[in-house]
C-alpha positions in Angstrom: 162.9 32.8 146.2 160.0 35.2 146.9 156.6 33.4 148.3 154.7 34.9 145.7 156.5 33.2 143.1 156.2 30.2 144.9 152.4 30.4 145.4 152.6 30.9 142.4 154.3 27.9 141.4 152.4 25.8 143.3 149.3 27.1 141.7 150.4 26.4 138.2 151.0 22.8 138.9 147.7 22.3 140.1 146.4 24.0 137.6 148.4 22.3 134.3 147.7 18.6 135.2 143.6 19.8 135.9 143.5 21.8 132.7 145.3 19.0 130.9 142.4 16.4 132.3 139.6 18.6 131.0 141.0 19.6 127.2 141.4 15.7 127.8 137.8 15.0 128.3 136.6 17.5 125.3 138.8 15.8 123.3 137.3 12.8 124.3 133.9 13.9 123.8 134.5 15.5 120.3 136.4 12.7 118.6 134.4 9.7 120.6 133.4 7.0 118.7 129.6 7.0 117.3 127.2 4.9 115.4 126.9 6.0 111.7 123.7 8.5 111.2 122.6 5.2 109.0 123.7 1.6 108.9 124.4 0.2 105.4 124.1 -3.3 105.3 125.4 -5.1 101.8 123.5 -7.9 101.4 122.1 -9.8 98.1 119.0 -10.2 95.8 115.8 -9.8 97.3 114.3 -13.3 97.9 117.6 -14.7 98.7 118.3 -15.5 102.4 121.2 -12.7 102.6 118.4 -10.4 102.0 115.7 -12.2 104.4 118.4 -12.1 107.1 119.0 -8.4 106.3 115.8 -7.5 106.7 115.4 -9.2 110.1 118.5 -7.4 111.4 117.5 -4.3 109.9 114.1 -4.1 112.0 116.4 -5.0 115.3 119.3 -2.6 114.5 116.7 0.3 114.0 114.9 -0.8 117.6 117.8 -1.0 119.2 120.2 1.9 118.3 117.6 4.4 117.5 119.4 5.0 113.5 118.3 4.2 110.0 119.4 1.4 109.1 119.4 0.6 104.8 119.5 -2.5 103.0 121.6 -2.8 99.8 120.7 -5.1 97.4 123.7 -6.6 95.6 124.9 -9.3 93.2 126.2 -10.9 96.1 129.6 -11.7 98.2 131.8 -10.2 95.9 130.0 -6.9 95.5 129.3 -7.0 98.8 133.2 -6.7 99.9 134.0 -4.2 97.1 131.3 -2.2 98.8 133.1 -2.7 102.0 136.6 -2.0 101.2 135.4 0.7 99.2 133.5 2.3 102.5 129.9 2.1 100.1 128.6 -0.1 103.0 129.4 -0.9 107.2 128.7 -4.5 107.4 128.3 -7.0 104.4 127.2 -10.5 104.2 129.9 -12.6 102.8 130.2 -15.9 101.5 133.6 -17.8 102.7 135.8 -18.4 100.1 134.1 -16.3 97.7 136.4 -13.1 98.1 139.6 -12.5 100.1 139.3 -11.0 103.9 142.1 -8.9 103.0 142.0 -5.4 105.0 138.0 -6.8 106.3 137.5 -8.5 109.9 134.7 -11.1 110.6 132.4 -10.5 113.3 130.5 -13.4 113.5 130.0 -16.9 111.4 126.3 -16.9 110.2 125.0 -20.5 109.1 125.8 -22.9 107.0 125.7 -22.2 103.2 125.4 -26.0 101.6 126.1 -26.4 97.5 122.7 -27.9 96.3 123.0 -29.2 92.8 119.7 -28.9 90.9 118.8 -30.9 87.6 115.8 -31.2 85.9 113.9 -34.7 86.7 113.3 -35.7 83.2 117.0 -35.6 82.6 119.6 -38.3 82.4 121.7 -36.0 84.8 123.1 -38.3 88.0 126.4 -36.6 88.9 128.2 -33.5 88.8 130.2 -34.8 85.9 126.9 -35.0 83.8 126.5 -31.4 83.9 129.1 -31.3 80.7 127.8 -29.8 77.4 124.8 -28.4 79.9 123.2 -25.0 80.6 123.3 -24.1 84.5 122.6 -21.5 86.6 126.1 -20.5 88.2 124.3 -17.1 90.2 125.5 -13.6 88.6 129.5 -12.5 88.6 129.5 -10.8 91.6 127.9 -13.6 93.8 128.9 -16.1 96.7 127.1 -19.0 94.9 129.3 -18.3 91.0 132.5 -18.5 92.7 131.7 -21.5 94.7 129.5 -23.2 91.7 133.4 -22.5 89.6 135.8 -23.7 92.5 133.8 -27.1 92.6 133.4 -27.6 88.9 137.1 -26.6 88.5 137.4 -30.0 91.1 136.0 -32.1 88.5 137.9 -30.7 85.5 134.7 -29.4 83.9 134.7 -25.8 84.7 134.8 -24.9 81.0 132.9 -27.9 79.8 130.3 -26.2 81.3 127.9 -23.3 80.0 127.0 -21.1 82.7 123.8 -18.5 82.7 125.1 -15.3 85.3 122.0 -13.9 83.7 119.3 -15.7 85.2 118.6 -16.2 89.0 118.1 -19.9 90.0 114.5 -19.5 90.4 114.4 -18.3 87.1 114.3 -22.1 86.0 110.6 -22.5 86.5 110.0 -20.6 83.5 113.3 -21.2 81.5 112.6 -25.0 80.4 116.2 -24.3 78.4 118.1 -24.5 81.4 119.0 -27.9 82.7 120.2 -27.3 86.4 122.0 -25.3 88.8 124.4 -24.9 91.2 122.9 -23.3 94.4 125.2 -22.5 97.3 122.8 -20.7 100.2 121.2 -21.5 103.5 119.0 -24.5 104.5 116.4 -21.7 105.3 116.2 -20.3 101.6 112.6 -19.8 100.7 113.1 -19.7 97.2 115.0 -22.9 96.8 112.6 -24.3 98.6 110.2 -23.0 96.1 111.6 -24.6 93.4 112.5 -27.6 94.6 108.9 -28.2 95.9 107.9 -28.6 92.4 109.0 -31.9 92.4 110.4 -31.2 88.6 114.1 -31.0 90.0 116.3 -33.4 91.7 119.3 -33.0 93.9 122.6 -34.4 92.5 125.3 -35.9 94.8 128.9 -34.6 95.3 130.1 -37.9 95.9 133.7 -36.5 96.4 132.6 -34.4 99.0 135.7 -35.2 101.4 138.0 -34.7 98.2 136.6 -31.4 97.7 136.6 -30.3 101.3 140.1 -31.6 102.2 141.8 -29.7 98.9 139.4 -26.2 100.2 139.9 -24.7 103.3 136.2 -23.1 103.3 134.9 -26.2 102.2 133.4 -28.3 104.8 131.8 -32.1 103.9 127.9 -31.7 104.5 124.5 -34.0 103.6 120.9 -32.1 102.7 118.6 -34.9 104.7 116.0 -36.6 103.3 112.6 -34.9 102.6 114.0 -31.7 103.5 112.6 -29.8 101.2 109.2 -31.9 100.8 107.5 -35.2 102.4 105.3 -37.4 101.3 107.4 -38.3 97.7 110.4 -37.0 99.5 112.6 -34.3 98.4 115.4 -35.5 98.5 114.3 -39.0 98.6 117.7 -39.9 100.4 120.7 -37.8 102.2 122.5 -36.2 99.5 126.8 -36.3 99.9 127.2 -32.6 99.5 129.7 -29.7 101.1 129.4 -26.4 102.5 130.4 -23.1 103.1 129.9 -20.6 105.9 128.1 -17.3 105.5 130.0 -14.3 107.4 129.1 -11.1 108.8 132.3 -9.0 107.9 133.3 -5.2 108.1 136.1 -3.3 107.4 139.2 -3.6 109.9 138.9 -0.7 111.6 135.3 -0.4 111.8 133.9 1.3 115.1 133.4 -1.6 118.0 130.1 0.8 119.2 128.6 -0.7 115.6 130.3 -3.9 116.1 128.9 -4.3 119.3 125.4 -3.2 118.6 125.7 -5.7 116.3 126.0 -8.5 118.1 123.9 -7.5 120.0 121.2 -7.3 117.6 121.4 -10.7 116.7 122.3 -12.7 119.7 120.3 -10.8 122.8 117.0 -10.7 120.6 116.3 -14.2 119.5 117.2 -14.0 116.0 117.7 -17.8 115.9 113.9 -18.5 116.4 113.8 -17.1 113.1 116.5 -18.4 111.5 117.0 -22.1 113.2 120.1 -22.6 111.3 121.9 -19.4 112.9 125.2 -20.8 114.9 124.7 -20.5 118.5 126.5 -17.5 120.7 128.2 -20.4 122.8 129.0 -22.2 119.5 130.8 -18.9 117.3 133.9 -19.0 118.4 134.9 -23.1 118.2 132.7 -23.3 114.9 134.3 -20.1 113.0 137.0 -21.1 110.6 138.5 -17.6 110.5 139.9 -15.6 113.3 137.3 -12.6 114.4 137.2 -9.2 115.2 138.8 -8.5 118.8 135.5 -6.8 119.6 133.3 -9.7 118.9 135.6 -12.1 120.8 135.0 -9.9 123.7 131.3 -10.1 122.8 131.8 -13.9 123.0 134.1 -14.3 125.6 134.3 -11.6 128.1 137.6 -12.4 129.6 139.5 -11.2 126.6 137.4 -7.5 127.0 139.6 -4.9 127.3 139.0 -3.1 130.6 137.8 0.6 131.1 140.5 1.5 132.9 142.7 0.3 130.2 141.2 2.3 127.5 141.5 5.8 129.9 145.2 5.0 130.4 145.3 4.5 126.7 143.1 8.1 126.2 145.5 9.9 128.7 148.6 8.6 127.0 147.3 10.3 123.3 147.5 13.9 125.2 151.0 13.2 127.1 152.3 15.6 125.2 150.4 18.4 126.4 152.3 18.4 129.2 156.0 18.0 130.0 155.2 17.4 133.7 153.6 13.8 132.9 155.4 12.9 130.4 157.8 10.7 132.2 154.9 9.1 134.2 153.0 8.5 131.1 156.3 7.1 129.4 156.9 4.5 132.3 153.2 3.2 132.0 153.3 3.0 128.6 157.2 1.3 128.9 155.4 -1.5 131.4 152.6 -2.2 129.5 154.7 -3.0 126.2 157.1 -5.6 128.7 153.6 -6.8 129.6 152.6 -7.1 126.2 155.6 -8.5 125.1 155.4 -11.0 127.9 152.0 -11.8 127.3 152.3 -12.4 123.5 155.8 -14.7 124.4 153.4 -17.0 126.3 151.0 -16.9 123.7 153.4 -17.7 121.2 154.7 -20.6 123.6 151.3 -22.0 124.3 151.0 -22.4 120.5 153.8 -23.8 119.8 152.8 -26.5 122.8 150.0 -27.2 121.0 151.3 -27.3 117.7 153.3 -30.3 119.3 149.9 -31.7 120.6 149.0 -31.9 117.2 152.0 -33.2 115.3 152.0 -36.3 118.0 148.2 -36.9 117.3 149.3 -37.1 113.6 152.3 -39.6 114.6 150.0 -41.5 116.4 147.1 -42.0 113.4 150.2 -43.1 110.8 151.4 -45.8 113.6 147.9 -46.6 113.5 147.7 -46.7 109.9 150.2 -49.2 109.7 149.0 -52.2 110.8 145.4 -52.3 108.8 144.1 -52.4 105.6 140.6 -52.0 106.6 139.4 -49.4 104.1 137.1 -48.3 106.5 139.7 -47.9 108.8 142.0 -45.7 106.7 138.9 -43.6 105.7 138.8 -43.1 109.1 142.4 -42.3 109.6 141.9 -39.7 106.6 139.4 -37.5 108.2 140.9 -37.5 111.4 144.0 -36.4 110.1 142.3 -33.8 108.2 140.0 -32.6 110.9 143.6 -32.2 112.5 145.3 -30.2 109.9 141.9 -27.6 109.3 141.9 -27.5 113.2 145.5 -26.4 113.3 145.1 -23.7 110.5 142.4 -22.2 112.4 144.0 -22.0 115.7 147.5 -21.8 115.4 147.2 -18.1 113.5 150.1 -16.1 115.2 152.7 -14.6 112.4 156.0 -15.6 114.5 154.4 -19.8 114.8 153.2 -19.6 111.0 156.6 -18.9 110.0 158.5 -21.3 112.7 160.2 -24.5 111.0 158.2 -26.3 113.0 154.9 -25.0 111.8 156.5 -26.1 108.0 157.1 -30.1 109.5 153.9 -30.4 110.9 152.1 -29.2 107.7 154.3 -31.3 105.6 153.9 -34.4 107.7 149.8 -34.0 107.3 150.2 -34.0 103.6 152.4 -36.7 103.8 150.5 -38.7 105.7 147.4 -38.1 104.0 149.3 -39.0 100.8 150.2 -42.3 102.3 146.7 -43.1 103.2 145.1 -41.9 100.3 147.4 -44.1 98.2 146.9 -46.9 100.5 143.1 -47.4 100.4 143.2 -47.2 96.6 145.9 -50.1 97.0 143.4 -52.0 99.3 142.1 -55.0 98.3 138.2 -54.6 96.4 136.1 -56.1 99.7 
C-alpha cells in the first residue's frame, strides 16, 4: 500500500473523531437548554396567597436569572393546569387534589392549604351539616378552594343541598349580608381571610370528621386552625377548630427545562423566602413531607446524591451524534449496552428494596390488628386507626414503582389495610358508651 495513502489514512482518522467532537459541541451549543425570554407563572386572584407568593417569587426570579418574569392572574388550580398542559404558562400553583398531575411534574410542596369553614355569627350554623338550604361561597369554577369546598360537602351528602355563589370571592361577604358562609381552602398566611375573619362577624365551623374525611382522600390530611389565630383578645377562633388540609404545589409540565426548574428552587430556598412566608415547608423537610413523587431535577435539588453527574450527561450528548461516525459507533454502542445492564441492575434493586419494605409495612399492620385484639379501649382503637392509616398513606407515597404497584403483593397489603381498618372502625362503634 503506498505511504501516501497511508499518511493519508492516518490523517483522516484523526481528523473524523476531532471533527465529529466539534459539530458535537455546536450542536451542543445551538440546541442547549435555556431559560424562557420570560417566566409565566399561573397563579390566582390578586389578594389571594397564590398571588402574594407569586409576586414574591417574581421579584427573586427577575434578580436572579436576569429575565422577565409575568404573573398570571387566574381562577385558580384548575385554570392554572390547563394553562400548563396547554404550554400558556411554565410553572403554576396548584392545589392538591383539585386537578389531575397527568402529563405535569411537582417541583416542590408549598404549605399547607387548611379548609376554613366561615358562617355568619348571628346564625344558628354549628356544623358542616348546617350549611343545607344555605348560600356559600364555594370560590369560582376553575379554583383549588370549589373543588375542595365540593369533595368535602360530597363527604357529608350535602353537595347538592347546598347553593353555591362561584360568583363572588370570599371576601366579598363583607358587603353581601345574603350570603351565610364559606368554604375557604388557602394558606394560614392569607391576608384576606384574615381580613374577614378579624371582623369578629364570622365564626369558624368544625369538621368534626376530619379523620373520616382524610382517611377516604388521599390529599386530605387531618389539621386544627389554633386558637386566636386570626385575632386575640375575644379570640378568633376561640378554641382549635378539627379541620383538614391540603397542600399547595409548585408544578410544571413534564418535560419542562431543569435550567428553569433549578433556578427555581433556587429562588425560593437560597433567598429566604420562608421569612416571608413562615408557613413555607422547609428545604430539609420537602422531600419526607410531599405526598407526590417530584421532578427528578428537584430531588437532585434536595438531595444531591441522586444528581446526575456531568460526565454522565457528555456520555449521554456524545451518544446523540454516534451516528456521525461509523468509527465510534461500536464504542458508543458498548457504553450505552453497560449502562442499560447498569440500569437494569440498579432499578432490580430498587424494585427489591421496595418490595422489602412493602413487607416492613404489611408486618407493622399484622402487628397493630394483634394489638387490636385484646382491647376495647376506644381510645385505644382510635389510636390503632390512625396508625394504620398513617401506614397505608405512607406506603402509597413511597412504594410508587410500576412493576411493585402491580405485584400481588402490593394488592394483599392494600387489602389487608382496608380490612383492618374496617375491623376497627366497626369495633369502636361496637364499644361500650364510656
Amino acid at each position: 500500500m503506498p505511504a501516501d495513502f497511508l499518511k493519508s489514512e492516518r490523517r483522516w482518522i484523526v481528523i473524523i473523531p476531532v471533527a465529529i467532537m466539534v459539530v458535537s459541541v455546536v450542536v451542543w451549543f445551538v440546541t442547549r437548554e435555556t431559560l424562557p425570554k420570560t417566566i409565566r407563572i399561573a397563579t390566582a386572584q390578586d389578594g389571594g396567597l397564590y398571588h402574594e407568593f407569586g409576586e414574591a417569587l417574581q421579584k427573586l426570579l427577575e434578580e436572579r436569572t436576569g429575565r422577565e418574569v409575568e404573573l398570571i392572574q387566574t381562577e385558580g388550580s384548575v385554570e392554572n393546569a390547563k394553562l400548563l398542559r396547554e404550554g400558556e404558562a411554565d410553572v403554576a400553583i396548584v392545589q392538591g387534589g383539585s386537578s389531575s398531575f397527568d402529563d405535569l411534574s411537582v417541583i416542590a410542596p408549598l404549605y399547607p392549604e387548611v379548609v376554613h369553614i366561615l358562617a355568619r355569627s348571628n346564625l344558628s350554623l354549628d356544623s358542616v351539616v348546617d350549611l343545607k338550604s344555605h348560600r356559600v361561597v364555594f370560590g369560582s369554577s376553575g379554583s383549588g378552594m370549589r373543588a375542595s369546598a365540593e369533595r368535602l360537602l360530597e363527604h357529608y351528602g350535602i353537595l347538592g343541598e347546598v347553593t353555591g355563589s362561584s360568583d363572588v370571592y370570599f371576601k366579598g361577604l363583607l358587603e353581601r349580608e345574603g350570603i351565610d358562609g364559606a368554604i375557604v381552602t388557602t394558606g394560614f398566611m392569607n391576608s384576606d381571610l384574615q381580613g374577614v375573619l378579624s371582623t369578629g362577624e364570622f365564626k369558624l365551623l368544625p369538621i368534626e370528621s376530619a379523620e373520616a374525611v382524610a382517611t377516604k382522600d388521599p390529599f386530605f390530611q387531618v389539621s386544627r386552625i389554633p386558637r386566636g389565630l386570626y385575632r386575640e383578645g375575644t379570640s378568633i377562633p376561640p378554641k382549635d377548630v378539627p379541620t383538614v388540609s391540603t397542600m399547595a404545589f409548585l408544578v410544571v409540565q413534564d418535560d419542562e427545562s431543569e435550567l428553569l426548574i433549578r433556578a427555581v428552587m433556587e429562588a425560593i430556598y437560597d433567598e429566604g423566602l420562608e421569612m416571608e412566608f413562615p408557613t413555607l415547608i422547609s428545604r430539609n423537610d420537602v422531600l419526607s413531607r410531599s405526598p407526590v413523587a417530584l421532578h427528578a431535577e428537584s430531588r437532585g435539588f434536595f438531595n444531591p446524591p441522586d444528581r446526575i453527574g456531568q460526565l454522565a450527561k457528555v456520555i449521554e450528548t456524545l451518544a446523540a451524534f454516534k451516528e456521525l461516525s461509523i468509527a465510534l459507533v461500536a464504542g458508543l454502542y458498548l457504553v450505552w449496552k453497560r449502562r442499560k445492564s447498569q440500569r437494569e441492575v440498579k432499578d432490580a434493586e430498587y424494585v427489591q428494596m421496595q418490595k422489602d419494605h412493602l413487607d416492613s409495612f404489611l408486618e407493622k399492620t399484622l402487628e397493630i390488628e394483634r394489638a387490636q385484639m385484646d382491647t376495647v379501649n376506644v381510645d385505644e382503637l382510635q389510636g390503632f386507626l390512625d396508625q394504620v392509616t398513617e401506614i397505608k398513606l405512607e406506603a402509597l407515597t413511597q412504594l410508587t414503582h410500576e412493576e411493585l404497584r402491580s405485584d400481588q403483593a402490593f394488592s394483599i397489603f392494600i387489602l389487608q389495610c382496608g380490612n383492618l381498618i374496617s375491623k376497627i372502625q366497626m369495633k369502636i362503634l361496637n364499644c361500650p358508651s364510656p
